[in-house]
C-alpha positions in Angstrom: 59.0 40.6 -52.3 61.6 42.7 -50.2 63.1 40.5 -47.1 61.1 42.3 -44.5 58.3 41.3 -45.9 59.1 37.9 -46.7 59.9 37.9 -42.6 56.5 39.3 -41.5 54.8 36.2 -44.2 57.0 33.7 -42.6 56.1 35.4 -39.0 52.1 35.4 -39.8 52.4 31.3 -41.1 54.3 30.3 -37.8 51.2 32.2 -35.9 48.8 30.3 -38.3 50.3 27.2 -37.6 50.3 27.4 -33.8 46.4 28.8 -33.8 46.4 25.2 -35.9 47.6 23.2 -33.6 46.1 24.6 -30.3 42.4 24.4 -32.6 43.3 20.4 -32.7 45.0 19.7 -29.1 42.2 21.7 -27.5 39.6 19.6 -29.9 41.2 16.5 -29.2 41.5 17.3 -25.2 37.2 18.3 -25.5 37.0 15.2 -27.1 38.9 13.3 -24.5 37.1 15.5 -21.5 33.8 14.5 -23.2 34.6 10.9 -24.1 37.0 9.7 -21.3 34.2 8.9 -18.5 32.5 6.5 -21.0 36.1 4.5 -20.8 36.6 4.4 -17.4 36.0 1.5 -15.4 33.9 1.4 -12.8 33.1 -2.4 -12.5 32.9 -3.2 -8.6 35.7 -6.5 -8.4 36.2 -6.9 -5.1 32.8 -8.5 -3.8 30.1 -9.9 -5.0 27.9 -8.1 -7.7 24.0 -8.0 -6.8 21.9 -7.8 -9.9 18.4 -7.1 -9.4 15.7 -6.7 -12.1 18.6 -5.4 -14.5 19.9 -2.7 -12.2 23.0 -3.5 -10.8 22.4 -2.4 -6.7 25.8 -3.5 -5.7 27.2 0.2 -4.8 23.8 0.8 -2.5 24.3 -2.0 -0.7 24.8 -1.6 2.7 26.4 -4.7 3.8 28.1 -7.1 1.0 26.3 -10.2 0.1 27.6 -13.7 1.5 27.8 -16.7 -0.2 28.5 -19.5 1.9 28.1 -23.5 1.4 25.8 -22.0 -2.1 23.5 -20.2 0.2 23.1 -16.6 -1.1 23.1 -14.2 2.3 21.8 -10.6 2.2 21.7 -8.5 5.3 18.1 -7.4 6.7 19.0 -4.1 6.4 19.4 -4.8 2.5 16.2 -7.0 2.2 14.2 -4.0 3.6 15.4 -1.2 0.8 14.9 -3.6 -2.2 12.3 -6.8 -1.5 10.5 -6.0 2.2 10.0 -2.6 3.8 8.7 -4.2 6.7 10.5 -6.7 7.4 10.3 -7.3 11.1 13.2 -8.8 13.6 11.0 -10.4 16.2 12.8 -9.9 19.9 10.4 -12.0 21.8 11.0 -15.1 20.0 13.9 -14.2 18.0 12.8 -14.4 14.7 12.6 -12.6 11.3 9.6 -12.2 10.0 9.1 -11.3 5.6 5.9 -10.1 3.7 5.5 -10.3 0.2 2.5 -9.8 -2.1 1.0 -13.0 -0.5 3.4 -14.7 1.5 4.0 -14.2 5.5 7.3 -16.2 6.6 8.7 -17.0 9.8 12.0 -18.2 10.6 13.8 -18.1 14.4 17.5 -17.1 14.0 19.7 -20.3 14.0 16.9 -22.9 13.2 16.4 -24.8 9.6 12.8 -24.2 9.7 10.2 -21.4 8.4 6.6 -20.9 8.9 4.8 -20.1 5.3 1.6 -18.7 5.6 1.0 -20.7 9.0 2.6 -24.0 7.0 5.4 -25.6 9.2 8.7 -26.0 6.0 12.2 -27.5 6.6 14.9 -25.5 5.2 18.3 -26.2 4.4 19.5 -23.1 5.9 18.7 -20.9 8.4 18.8 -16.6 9.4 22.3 -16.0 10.8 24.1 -13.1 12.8 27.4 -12.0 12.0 29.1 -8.4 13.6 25.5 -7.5 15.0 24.1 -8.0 11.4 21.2 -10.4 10.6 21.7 -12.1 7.2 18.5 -14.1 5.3 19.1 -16.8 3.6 17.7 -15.1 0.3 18.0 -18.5 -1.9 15.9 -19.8 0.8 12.9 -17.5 0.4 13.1 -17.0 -3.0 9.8 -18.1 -3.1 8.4 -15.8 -0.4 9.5 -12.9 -2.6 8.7 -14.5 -5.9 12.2 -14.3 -7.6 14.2 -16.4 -9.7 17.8 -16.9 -8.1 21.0 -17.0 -10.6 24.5 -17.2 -9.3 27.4 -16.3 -12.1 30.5 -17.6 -10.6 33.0 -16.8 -13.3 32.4 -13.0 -12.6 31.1 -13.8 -8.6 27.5 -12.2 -9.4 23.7 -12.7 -8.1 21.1 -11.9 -10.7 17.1 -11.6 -9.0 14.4 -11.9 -11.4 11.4 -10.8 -10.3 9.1 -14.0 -11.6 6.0 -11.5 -11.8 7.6 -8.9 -14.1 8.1 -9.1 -18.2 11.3 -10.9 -19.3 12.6 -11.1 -22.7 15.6 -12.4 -24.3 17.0 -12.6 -27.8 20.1 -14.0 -29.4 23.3 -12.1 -31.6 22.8 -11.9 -34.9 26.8 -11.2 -35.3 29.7 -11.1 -33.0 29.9 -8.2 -31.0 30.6 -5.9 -27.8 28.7 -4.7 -25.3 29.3 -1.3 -24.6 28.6 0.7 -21.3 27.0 3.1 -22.7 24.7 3.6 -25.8 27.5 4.8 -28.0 30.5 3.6 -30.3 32.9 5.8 -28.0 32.5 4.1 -25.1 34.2 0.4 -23.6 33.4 -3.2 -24.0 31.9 -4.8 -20.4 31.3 -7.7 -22.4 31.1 -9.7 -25.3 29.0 -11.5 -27.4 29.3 -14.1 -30.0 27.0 -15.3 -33.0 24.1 -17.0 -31.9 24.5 -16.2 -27.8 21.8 -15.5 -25.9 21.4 -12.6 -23.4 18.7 -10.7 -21.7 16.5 -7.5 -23.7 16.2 -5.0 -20.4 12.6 -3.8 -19.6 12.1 -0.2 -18.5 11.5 3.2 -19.9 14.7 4.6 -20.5 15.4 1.1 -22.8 12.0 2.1 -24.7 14.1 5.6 -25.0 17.6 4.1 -25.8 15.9 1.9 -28.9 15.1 4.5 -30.7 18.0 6.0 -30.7 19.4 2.6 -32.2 20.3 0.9 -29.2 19.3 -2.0 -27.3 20.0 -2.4 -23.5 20.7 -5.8 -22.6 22.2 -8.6 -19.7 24.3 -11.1 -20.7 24.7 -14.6 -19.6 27.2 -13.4 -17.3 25.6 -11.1 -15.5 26.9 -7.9 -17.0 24.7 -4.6 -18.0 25.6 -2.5 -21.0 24.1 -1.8 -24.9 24.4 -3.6 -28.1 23.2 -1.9 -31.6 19.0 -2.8 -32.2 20.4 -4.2 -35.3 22.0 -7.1 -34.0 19.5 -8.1 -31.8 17.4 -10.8 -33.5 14.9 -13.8 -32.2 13.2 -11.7 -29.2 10.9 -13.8 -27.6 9.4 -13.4 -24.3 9.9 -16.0 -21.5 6.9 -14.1 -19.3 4.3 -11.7 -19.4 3.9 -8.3 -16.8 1.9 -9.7 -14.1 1.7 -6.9 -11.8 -1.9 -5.4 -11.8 -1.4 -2.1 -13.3 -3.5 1.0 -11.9 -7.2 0.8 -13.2 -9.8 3.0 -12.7 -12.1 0.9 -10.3 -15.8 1.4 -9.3 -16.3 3.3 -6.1 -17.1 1.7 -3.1 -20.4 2.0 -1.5 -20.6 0.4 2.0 -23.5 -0.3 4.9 -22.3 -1.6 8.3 -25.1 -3.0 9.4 -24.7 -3.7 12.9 -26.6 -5.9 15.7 -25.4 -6.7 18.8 -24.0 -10.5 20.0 -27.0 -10.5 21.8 -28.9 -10.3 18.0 -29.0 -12.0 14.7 -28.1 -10.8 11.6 -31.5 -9.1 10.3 -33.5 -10.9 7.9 -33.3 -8.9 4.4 -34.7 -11.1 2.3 -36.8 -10.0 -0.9 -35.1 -6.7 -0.2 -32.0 -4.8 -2.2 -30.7 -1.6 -1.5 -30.0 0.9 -4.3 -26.9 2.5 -4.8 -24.5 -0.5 -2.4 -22.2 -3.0 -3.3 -20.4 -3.7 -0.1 -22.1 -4.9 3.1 -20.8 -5.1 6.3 -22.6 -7.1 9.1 -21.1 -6.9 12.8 -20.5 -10.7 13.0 -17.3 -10.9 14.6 -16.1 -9.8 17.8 -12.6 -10.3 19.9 -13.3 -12.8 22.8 -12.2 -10.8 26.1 -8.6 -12.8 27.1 -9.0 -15.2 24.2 -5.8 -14.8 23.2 -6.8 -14.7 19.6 -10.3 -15.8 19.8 -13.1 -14.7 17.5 -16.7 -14.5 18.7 -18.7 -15.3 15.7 -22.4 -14.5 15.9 -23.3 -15.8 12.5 -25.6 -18.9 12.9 -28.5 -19.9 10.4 -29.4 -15.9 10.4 -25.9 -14.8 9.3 -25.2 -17.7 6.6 -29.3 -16.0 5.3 -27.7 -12.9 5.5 -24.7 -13.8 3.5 -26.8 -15.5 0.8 -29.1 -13.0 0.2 -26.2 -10.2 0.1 -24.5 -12.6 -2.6 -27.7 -13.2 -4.4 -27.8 -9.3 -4.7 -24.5 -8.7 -6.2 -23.3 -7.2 -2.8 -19.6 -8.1 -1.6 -19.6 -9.0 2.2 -17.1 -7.9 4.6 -18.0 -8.3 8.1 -16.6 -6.5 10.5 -14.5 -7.7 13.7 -14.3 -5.3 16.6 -12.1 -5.3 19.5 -14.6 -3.4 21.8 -14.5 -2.9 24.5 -11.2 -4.9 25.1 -8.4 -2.8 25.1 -5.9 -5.1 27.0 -6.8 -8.4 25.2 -6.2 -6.1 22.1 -2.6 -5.1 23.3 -2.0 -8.7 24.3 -2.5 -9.8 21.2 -0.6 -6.8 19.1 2.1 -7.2 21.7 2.7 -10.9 20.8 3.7 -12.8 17.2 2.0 -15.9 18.0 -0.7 -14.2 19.3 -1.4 -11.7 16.1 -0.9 -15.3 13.9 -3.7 -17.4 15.7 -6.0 -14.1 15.4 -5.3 -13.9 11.6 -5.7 -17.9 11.2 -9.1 -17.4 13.1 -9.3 -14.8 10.6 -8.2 -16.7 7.9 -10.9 -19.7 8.8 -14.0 -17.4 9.1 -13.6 -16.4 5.6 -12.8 -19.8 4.1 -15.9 -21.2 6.5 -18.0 -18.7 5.2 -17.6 -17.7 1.5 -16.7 -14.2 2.9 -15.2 -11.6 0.3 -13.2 -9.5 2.3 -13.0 -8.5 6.3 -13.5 -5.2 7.9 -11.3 -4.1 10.9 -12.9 -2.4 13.2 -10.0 -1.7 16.3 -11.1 1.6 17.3 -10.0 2.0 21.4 -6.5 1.0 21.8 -3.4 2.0 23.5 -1.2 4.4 21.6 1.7 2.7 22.6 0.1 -0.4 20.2 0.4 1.8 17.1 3.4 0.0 15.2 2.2 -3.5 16.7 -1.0 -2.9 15.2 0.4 -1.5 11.5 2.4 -4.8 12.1 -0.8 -6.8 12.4 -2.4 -5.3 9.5 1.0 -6.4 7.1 1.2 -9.6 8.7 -2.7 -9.8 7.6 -2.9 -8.5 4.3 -1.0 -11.2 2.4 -2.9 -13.6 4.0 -6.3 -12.8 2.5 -4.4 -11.2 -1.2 -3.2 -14.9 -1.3 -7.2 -15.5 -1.2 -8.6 -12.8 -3.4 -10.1 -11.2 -0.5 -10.1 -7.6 0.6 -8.7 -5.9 3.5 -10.6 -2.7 4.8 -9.7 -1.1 7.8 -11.0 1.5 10.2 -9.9 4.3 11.5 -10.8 7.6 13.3 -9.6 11.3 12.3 -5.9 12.3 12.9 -4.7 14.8 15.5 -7.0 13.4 18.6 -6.6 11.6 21.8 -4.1 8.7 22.3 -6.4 5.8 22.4 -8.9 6.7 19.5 -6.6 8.9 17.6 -2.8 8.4 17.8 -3.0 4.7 17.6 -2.9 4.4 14.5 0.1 4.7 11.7 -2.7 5.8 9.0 -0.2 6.1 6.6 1.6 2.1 6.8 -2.4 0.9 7.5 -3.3 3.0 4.0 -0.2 1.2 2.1 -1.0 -1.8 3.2 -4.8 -2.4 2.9 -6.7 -2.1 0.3 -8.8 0.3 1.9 -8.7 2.9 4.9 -12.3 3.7 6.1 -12.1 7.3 7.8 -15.4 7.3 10.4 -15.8 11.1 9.9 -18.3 11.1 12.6 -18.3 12.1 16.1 -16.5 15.4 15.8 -18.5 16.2 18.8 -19.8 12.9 20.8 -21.2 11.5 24.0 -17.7 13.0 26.1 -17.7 15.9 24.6 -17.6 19.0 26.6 -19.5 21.5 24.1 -22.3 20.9 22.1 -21.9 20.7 18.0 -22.3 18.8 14.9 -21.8 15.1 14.7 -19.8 15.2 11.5 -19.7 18.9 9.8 -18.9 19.5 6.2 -16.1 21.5 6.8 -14.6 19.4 9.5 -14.9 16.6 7.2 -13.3 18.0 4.5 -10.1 19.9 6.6 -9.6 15.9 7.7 -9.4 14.3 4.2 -6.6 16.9 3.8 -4.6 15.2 6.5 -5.2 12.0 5.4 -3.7 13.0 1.9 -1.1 15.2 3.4 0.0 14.7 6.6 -0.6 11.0 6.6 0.3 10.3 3.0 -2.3 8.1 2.1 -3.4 7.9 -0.9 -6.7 9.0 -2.3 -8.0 6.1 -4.1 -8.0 3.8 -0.9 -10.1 6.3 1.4 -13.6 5.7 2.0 -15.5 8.3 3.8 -17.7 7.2 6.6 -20.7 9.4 6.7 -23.0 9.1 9.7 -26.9 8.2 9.4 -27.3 10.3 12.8 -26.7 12.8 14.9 -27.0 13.9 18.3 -30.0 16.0 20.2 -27.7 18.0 22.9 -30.2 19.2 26.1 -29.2 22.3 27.7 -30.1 23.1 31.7 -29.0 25.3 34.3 -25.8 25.6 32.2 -25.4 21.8 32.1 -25.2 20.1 28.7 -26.2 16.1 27.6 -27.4 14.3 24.6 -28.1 11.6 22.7 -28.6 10.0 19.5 -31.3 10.3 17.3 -31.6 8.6 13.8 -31.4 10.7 10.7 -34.7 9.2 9.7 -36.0 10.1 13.2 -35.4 14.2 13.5 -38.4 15.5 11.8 -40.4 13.4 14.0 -39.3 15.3 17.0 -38.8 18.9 16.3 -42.1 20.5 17.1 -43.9 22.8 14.7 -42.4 26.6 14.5 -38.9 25.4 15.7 -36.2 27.8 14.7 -34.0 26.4 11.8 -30.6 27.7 10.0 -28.5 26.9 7.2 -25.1 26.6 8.2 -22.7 26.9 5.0 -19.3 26.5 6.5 -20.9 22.5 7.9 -23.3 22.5 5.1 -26.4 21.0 7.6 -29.5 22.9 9.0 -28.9 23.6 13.0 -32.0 23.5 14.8 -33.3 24.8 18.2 -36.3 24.5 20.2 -37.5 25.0 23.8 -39.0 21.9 25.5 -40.3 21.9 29.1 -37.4 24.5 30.1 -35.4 22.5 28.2 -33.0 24.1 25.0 -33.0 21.6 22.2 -30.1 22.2 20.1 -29.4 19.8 16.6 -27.0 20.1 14.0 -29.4 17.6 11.5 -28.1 15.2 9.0 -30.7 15.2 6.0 -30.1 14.8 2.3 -29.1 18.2 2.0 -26.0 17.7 4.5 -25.0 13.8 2.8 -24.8 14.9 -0.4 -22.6 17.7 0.5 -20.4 14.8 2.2 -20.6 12.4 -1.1 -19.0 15.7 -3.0 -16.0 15.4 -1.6 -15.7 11.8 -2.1 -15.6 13.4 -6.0 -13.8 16.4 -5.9 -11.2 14.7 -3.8 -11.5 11.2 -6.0 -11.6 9.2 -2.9 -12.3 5.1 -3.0 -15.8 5.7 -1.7 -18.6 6.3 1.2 -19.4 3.6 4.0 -22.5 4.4 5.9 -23.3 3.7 9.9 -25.6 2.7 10.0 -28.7 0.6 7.8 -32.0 1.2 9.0 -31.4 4.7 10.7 -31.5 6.4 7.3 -35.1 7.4 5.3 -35.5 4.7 2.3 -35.0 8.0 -0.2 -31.4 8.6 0.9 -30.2 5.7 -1.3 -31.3 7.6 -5.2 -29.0 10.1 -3.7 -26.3 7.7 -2.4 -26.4 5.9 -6.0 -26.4 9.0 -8.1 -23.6 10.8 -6.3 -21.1 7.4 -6.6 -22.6 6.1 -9.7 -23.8 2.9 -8.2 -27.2 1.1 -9.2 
């Protein structure tokens, strides 16, 4: 080979070997790119660690946690994002005051004492303020939120359990390290040795992890990371999933059946009504400056009533109504101690009795009330959850006046109850100013769209009040007036040869006659115009229908009523 091209050979090798060796640094710096984030350390050192359910929150805390004297502090700002949403700071009497599933706590800032569900407890620590933050004493109401409480002093972290959540744990089959991420290329957070025992985490993305041959787990001191499924050995679960999960439940099918205080409950015995498995009898009524105070017109009649609707398989949830006391209402919203006696009132109708539930019926109320009330309704719920009982509330249509409309938070009343009954009647009622249907099809319909849109409730705790009447509006001189007229009632009035229309758009017959120089006009509710209502109570999957009210319906109303929501 001639010595040139001996030099080009030795040329082309020193380009080969560069190539070479640019191939393996830029490999090794992908390699490092790729791998180096599952090295670095991002352990938070410098305050306390806040552990909850097996996600460590500490970095979306917004104030750190205090641990003074071995009380456990976390700010109320802190308590609201991860345990209560509503937790409330009480200016009038300077208090906090916590919901949980079941539990409604007190506690005035500064005083070793909390009020749980209406019992008087001593605490050993109190609510504090510190740089215009209010801190709970979290150790102390543990048991208001139903958590376990562990405090890992070696690496200053606070592990919450919640006690109604599955929790497994399981020992090492080997020694080992726990990595920070589900890979060999990654760092130890912790380690483990033979035998020890840690935490098996509980969520989906574990479920995803183990088949991918890792195991996410917490270790006895708190820390978060993954071992291989292989050395995981002796699982055994400590508790089961308590929390109810979604079920498909029977749809609700509600009468109010309402009588007066200056009435008894009727008598219905030897009678059952097809197609119903809620009743709601008008027994309860706010006493007018009673501060709390429950009119109960119940008597010998009422406990008759209750027996027979028991007897019949029916659920009873009476109603209370505020009418026509707007101002005792707002007293009462306006005032903790106020909105606690009403709920123990509350509380002690149902125990007295046997009562499965309670209807709220606050319809004329100051729109200025509207959070007070939502708050009544939270501070309410647990109460009765603790019993088993069920929470139903009224309300009207969104988008209307201030005292029947914008007074309510439909969407924090829908979260909170178990149900939100929308009375989608009087679209057009005694004040109105032009004559019109009661409750038509499409108004109906455009309104449920709010409630799942606008208001955010959810579907599957609306029932849909459909009216059992309808108005006869009288037309003079260019002056309008009516009144009601039971559905059961209209054929009865509307002479022979009367003009009568379908209406598609409200799905109901409009009727007009001339009486005595007097224009008769009615938008009827028959079967023709409920059943169109009890479709959307389908097509929408709502929780069901409530009817106002019994006895102004025709006794054939109820094979439709039971064959639309699948009731016997």
């Amino acid at each position: 080979m001639s010595r040139r091209a001996k030099r080009e050979e030795k040329v082309k090798s020193k380009i080969f070997s560069k190539l070479i060796v640019t191939a393996i640094l830029l490999a090794l710096a992908f390699m490092i790119l790729k791998l180096a984030p599952n090295y670095v350390n991002t352990e938070i050192t410098d305050k306390a660690n806040l552990v909850i359910n097996n996600s460590n929150v500490t970095q979306d805390l917004k104030k750190d946690v205090i641990i003074e004297n071995g009380v456990i502090y976390i700010s109320k700002e802190d308590i609201s994002n991860f345990f209560d949403p509503h937790i409330y700071y009480d200016e009038k009497y300077n208090q906090i005051v916590t919901t949980s599933n079941t539990k409604v706590a007190s506690m005035v800032i500064g005083q070793n004492e909390m009020i749980n569900n209406g019992t008087k407890v001593q605490t050993s620590a109190t609510v504090i303020e510190k740089e215009d933050t209010i801190y709970i004493p979290f150790s102390t109401f543990k048991d208001i939120y139903n958590v376990e409480i562990g405090y890992i002093e070696s690496t200053n972290t606070i592990t919450v359990d919640s006690k109604d959540r599955k929790f497994v744990k399981a020992n090492s089959l080997k020694d080992d390290g726990v990595k920070a991420y589900p890979t060999v290329f990654s760092r130890n957070v912790d380690t483990l040795k033979q035998g020890e025992s840690f935490v098996v985490v509980q969520n989906e993305e574990q479920q995803n992890q183990e088949e991918n041959g890792w195991t996410e787990i917490r270790t006895d001191r708190g820390k978060l990371g993954y071992i291989k499924s292989t050395n995981v050995q002796n699982e055994y679960t400590v508790r089961e999933d308590l929390t109810t999960p979604n079920q498909e439940k029977e749809k609700i099918s509600m009468i109010w059946d309402y009588f007066s205080e200056y009435y008894t409950a009727p008598d219905r015995s030897g009678t059952s009504i097809k197609g119903v498995n809620v009743v709601s009898p008008t027994f309860f009524t706010l006493v007018g400056e009673g501060q709390g105070k429950i009119n109960e017109n119940v008597g010998d009649d009422g406990v008759a009533y209750i027996n027979w609707a028991h007897s019949n398989g029916y659920k009873v949830w009476p109603s209370i109504s505020n009418a026509p006391h707007i101002e005792t209402t707002s007293e009462i919203m306006r005032d903790y101690n106020l909105r606690h006696t009403l709920i123990e009132n509350i509380v002690s109708l149902i125990l007295k009795y046997n009562l499965d539930g309670i209807n709220i019926d606050f319809e004329y109320m100051h729109d200025e009330d509207k959070d007070l009330f939502s708050r009544f309704i939270i501070e309410l719920k647990p109460r009765l959850a603790e019993m088993g009982k069920e929470l139903s509330v009224d309300v009207t249509a969104p988008d209307g006046s201030p005292e029947w409309s914008l007074c309510y938070d439909r969407n924090i009343i829908g979260e909170v109850a178990d149900y939100i009954v929308f009375m989608a009647y009087d679209q057009n009622g005694v004040s109105s100013p032009v004559e019109g249907t009661t409750a038509g099809y499409n108004w109906v319909e455009a309104n449920i769209k709010k409630f799942l849109g606008q208001e955010g409730v959810e579907a599957n705790k609306i029932i849909l009040g459909i009216p059992f009447y309808t108005r006869v509006w009288e037309e003079k001189d260019g002056k309008i007036s009516s009144s009601t007229i039971d559905m059961k009632n209209i054929d009865k009035i509307v002479p022979e040869g009367a003009s009568k229309t379908w209406d598609d758009n409200l799905k109901q017959y409009y009727i007009e006659y001339e009486k005595d120089g007097v224009t008769h006009k009615i938008w009827a509710e028959d079967e023709e115009s409920i059943k169109a209502k009890l479709s959307l109570i389908n097509e929408y999957n709502l929780a069901g229908a409530a009817f106002w009210t019994k006895d102004r319906e025709p006794d054939t109303i109820w094979n439709l009523v039971s064959e639309n929501l699948g009731i016997d």
